[in-house]
C-alpha positions in Angstrom: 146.5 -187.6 -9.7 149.4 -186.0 -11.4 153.3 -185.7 -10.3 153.7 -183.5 -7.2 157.1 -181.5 -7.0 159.1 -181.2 -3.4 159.1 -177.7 -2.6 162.2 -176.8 -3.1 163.5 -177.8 -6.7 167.5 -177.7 -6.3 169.4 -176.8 -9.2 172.5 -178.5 -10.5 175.9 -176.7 -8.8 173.5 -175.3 -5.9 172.1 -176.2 -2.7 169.4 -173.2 -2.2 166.1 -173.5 -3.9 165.6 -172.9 -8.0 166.4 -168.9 -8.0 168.3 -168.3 -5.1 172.0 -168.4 -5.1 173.8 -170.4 -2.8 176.4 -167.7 -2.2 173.6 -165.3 -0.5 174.7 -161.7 -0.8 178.5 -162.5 -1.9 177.3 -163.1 -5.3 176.7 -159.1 -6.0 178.3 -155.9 -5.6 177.5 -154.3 -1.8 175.4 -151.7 -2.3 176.9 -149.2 -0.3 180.5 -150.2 -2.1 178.8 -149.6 -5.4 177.8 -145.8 -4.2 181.5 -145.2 -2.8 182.1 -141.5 -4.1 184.2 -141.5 -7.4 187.5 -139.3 -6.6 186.9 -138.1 -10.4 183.8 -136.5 -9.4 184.1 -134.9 -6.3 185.6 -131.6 -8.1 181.9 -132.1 -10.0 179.9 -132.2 -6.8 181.8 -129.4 -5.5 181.4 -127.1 -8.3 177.7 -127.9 -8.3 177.6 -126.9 -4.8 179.0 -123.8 -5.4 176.7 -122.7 -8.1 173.5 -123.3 -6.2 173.1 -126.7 -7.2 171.5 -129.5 -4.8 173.6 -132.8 -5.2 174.5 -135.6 -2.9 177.8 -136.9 -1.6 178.2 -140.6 -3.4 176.0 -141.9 -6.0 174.9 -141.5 -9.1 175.7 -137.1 -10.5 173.0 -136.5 -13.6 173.7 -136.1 -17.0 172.7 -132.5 -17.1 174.6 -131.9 -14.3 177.8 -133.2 -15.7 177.5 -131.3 -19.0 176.9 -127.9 -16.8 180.2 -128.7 -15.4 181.8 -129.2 -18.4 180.1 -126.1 -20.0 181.6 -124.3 -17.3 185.7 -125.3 -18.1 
């Protein structure tokens, strides 16, 4: 009848199934650590506030945002 596989195929170096690290969530950056608020661009987001523009307090600032900023030196 054909070769049956155990459910969970482990990997050489790992003890969680094929895929899945072993180390869980230590293996990538936190989330909320990789949104932290840059001190470089806080003068950006409050400039952008200032001129009428909607922008958050950590993540990601656009492109077009940025070069408004700079226009604006």
């Amino acid at each position: 009848m054909g070769l049956q596989l155990p459910e969970q195929i482990l990997l050489p170096g790992r003890s969680g199934p094929a895929g899945r690290s072993s180390l869980g969530s230590l293996d990538r950056p936190d989330r909320a650590h990789r949104l932290d608020p840059r001190p470089e661009d806080e003068p950006i987001r409050l400039w952008a506030r200032a001129n009428g523009y909607l922008v958050n307090d950590r993540g990601h600032i656009p492109g077009p945002l940025r070069e408004a900023y700079e226009a604006s030196l």
